[in-house]
ROKOLKOL-109767 format. One line per 5 residues: number of its first residue (from 0); for each residue x, y, z of N, C-alpha, C, O. Coordinates in Angstrom, 2 decimals, padded with zeros to 5 digits. Example, Ala and Ser with C-alpha at 12.3 -4.5 7.8 and 13.67 -1.06 7.14 Angstrom:
<atoms>
0) 013.19:-005.69:007.80:012.30:-004.50:007.80:013.20:-003.30:007.80:014.24:-003.32:008.46; 012.85:-002.25:007.08:013.67:-001.06:007.14:012.90:000.03:007.87:013.41:001.14:008.04;
</atoms>
This chain:
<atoms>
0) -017.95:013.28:008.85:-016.62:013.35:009.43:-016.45:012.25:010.47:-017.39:011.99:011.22; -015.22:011.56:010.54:-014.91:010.66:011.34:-013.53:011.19:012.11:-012.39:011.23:011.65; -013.94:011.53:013.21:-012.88:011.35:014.38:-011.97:010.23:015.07:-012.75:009.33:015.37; -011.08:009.99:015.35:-009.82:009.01:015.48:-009.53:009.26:016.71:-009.07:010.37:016.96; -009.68:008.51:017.55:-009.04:008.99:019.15:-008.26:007.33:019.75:-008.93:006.37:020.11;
5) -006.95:007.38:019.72:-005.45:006.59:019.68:-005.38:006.60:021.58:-005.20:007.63:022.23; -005.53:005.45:022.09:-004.69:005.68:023.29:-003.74:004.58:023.71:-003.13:003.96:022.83; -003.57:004.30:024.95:-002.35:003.28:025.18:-001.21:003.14:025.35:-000.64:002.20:025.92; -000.67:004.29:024.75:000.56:003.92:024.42:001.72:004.33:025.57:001.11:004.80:026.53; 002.91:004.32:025.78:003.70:004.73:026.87:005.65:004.08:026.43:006.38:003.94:025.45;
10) 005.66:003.90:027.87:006.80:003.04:027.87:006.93:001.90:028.07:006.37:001.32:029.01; 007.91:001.19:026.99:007.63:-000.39:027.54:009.01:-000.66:027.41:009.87:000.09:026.95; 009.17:-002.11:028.00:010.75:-002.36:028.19:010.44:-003.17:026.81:009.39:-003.33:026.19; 011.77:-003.60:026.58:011.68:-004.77:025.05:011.84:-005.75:026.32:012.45:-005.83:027.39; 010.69:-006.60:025.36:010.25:-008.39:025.55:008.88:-008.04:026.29:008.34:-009.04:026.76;
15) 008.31:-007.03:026.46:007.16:-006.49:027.44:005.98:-006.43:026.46:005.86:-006.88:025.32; 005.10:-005.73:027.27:004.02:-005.66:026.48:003.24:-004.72:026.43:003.25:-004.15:027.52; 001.98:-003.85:025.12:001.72:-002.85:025.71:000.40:-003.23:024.69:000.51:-003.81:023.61; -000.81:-002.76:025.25:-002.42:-002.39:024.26:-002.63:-001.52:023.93:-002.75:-000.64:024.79; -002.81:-001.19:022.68:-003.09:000.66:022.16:-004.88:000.09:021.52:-005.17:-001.02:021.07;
20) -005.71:001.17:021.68:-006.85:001.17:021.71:-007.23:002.00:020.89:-006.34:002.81:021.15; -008.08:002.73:019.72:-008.60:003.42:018.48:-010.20:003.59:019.22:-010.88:002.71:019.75; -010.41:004.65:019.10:-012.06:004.92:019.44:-012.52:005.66:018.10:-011.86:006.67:017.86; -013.13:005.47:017.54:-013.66:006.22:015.89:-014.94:006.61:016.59:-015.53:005.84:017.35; -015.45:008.12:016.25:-016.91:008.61:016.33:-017.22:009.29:014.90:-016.50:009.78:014.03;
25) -018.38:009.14:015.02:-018.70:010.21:013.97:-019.64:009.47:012.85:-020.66:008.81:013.06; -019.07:009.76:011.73:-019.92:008.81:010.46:-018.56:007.49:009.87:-017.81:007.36:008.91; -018.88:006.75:011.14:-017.79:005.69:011.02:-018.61:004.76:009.92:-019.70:005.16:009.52; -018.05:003.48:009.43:-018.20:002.10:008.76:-017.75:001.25:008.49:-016.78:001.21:007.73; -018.52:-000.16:009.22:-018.08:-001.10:010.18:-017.12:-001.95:008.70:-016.33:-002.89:008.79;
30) -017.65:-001.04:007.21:-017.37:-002.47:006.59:-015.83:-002.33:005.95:-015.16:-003.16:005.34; -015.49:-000.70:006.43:-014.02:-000.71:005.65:-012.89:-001.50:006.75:-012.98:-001.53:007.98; -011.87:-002.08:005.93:-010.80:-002.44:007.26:-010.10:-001.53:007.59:-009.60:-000.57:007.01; -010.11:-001.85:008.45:-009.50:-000.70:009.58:-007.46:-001.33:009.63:-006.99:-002.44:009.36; -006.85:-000.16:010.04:-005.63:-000.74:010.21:-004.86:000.52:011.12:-005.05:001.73:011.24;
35) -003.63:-000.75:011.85:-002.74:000.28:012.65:-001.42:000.81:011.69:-000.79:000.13:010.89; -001.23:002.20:012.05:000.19:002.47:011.39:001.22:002.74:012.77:001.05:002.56:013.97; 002.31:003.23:011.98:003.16:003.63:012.82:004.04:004.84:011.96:003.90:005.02:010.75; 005.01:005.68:012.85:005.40:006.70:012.15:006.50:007.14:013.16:006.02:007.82:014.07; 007.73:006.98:013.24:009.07:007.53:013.15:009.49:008.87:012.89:009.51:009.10:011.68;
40) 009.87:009.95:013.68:010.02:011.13:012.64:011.21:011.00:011.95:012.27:010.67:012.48; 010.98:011.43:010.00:011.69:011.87:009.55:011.53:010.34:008.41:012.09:010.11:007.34; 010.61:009.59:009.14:010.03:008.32:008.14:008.86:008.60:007.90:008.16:009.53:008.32; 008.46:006.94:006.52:007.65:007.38:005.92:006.35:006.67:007.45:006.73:006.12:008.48; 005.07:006.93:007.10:004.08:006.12:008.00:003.70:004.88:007.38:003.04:004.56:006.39;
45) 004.39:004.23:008.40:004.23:002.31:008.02:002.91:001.86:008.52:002.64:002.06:009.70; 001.99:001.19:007.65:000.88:000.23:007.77:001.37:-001.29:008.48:001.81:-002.25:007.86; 001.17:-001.20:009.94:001.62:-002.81:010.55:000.87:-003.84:010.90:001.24:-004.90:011.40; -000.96:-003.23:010.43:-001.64:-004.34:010.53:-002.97:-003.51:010.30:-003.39:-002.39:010.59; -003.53:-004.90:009.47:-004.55:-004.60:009.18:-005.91:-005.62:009.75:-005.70:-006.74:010.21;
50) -006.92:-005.18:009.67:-007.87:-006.40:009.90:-009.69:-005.78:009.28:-010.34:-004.75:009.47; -009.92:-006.95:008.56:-011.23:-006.81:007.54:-012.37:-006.69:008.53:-012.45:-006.81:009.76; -013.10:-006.45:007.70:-015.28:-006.33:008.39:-015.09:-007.78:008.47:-015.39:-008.18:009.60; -014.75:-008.60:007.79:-014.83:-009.89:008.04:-013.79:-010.79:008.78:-013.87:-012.02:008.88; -012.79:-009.99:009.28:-012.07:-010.14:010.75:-010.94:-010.61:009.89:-009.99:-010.63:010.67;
55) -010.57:-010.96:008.85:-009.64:-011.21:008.21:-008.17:-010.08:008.71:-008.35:-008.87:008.81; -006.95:-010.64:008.94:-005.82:-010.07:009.58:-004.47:-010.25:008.90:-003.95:-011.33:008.64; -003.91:-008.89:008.61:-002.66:-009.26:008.01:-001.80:-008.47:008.60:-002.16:-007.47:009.23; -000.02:-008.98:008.40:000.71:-008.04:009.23:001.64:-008.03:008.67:002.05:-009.05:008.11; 002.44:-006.60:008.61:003.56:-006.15:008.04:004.60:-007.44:009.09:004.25:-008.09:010.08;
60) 005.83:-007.41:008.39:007.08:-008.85:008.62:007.35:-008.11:009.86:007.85:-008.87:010.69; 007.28:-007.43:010.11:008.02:-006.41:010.97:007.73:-006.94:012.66:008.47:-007.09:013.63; 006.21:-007.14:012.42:005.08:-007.26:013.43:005.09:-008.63:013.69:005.12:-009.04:014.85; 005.05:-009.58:012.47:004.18:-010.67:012.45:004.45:-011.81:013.73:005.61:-012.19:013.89; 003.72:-012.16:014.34:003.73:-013.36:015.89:004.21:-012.24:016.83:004.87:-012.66:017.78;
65) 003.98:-010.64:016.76:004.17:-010.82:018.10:003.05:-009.56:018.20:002.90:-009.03:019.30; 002.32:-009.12:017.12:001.02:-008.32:017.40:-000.05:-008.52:016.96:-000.07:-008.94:015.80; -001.30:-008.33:017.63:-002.53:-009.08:017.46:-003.70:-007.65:017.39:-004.10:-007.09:018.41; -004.17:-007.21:015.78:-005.11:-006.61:015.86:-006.50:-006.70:015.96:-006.96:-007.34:015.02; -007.24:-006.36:016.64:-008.84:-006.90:017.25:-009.57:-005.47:016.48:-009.14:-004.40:016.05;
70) -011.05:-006.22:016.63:-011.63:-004.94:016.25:-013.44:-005.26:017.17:-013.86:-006.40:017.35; -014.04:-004.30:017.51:-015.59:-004.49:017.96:-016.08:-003.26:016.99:-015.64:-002.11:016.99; -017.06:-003.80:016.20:-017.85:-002.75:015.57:-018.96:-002.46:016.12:-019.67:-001.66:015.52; -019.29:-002.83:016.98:-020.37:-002.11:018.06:-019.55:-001.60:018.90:-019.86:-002.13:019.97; -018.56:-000.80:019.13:-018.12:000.05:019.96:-017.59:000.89:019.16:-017.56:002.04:019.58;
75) -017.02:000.62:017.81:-016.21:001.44:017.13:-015.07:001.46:017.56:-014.36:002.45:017.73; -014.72:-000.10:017.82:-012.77:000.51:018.33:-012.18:-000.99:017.64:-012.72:-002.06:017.37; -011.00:-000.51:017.53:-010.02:-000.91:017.05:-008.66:-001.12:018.13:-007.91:-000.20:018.44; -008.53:-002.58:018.63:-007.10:-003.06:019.39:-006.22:-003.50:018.54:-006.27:-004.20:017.53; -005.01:-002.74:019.40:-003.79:-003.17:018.93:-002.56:-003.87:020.35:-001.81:-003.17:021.04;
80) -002.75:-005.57:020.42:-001.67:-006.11:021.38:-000.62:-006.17:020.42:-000.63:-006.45:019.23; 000.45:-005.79:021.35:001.73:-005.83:020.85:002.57:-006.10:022.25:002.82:-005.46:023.27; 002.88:-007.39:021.70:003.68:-008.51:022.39:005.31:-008.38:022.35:005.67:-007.35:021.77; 006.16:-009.02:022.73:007.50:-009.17:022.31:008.38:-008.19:021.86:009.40:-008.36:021.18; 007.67:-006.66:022.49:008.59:-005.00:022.01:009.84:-005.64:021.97:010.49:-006.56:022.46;
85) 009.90:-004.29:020.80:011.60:-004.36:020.75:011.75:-002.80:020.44:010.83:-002.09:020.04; 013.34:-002.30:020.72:013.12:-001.16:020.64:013.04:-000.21:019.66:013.13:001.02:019.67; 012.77:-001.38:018.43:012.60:-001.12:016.61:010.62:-000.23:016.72:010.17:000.78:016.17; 010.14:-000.98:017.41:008.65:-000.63:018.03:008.24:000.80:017.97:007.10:001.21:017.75; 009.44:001.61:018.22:009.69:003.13:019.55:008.77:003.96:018.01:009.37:004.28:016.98;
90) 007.76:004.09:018.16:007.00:005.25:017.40:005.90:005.99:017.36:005.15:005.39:018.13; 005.19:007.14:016.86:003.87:006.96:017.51:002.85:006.48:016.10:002.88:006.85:014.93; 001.72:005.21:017.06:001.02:004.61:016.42:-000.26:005.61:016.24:-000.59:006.58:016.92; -000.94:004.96:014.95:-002.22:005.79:014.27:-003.13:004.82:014.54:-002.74:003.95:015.33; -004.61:004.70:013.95:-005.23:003.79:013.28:-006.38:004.61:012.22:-006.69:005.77:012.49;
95) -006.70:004.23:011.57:-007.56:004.49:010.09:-007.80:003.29:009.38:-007.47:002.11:009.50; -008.64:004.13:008.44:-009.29:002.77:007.31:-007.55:002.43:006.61:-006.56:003.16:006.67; -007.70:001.11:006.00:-006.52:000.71:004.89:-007.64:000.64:003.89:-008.80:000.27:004.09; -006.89:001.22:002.38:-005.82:002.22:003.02:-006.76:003.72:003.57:-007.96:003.97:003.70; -005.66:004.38:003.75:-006.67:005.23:004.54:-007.84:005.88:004.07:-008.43:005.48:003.06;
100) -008.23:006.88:004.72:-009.77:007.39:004.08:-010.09:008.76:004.97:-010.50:009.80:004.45; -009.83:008.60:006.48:-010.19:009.44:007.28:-009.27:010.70:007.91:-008.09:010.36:008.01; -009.44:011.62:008.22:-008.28:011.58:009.10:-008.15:011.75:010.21:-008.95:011.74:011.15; -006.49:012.00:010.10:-005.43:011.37:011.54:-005.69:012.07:013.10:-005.54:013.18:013.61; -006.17:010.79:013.53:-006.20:011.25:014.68:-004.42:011.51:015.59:-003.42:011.06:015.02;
105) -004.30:012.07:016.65:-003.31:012.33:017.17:-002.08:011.49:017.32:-000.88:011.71:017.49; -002.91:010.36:017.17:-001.21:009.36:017.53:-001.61:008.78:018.81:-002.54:009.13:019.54; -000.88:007.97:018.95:000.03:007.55:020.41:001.08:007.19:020.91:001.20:005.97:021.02; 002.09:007.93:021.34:003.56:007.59:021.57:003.48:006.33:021.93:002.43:006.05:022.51; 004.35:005.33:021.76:004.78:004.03:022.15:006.69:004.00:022.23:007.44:003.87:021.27;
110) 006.92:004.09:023.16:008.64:004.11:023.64:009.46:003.02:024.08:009.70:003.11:025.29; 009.97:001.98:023.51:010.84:000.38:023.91:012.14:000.84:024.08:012.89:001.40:023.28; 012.30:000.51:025.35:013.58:000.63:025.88:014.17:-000.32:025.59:013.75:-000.94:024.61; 015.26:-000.77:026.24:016.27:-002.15:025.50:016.60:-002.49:026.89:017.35:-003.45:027.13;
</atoms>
């Protein structure tokens, strides 16, 4: 079992900035990619970035130039900078394998004001 623990998240103004952080314990592995979602209620849960064992990084259009996913596999965590909010942003973020595999840890609210 792999545990998911999401933090970071809060209020941010749009054009601001905020770091959401992923802690995985358990029977984690360094070699699946890991990725951030996001989730809206009453939407579906959007995949906004991903990044490989081999650091390779891709990002939903949504995201792209203004969020930067990191990863340390000797800590087991997974960063998410997100630059340039807007108040399209306002959801709470996940992280898991892409596609997924584990499950969901709690979330983390993330709120862009305007």
């Amino acid at each position: 079992q792999v545990q998911l623990v999401e933090s970071g998240g809060g209020l941010g103004q749009a054009g601001g900035s905020l770091r959401l952080s992923c802690a995985a314990s358990g029977r984690t592995d360094s070699r699946y990619t890991m990725g951030w979602y996001r989730q809206d209620p009453g939407k579906q849960r959007e995949l906004v970035a991903t990044i490989s064992s081999g650091r390779s990084r891709n990002y939903a259009d949504s995201v792209k130039g203004r969020f930067t996913i990191t990863r340390d596999n000797a800590k087991n965590t997974v960063d998410l900078q997100m630059n340039s909010l807007k108040p399209e942003d306002t959801a709470v973020y996940y992280c898991n394998t892409a596609p997924f595999r584990w499950s969901w840890g709690q979330g983390t609210q993330v709120t862009v004001s305007s």
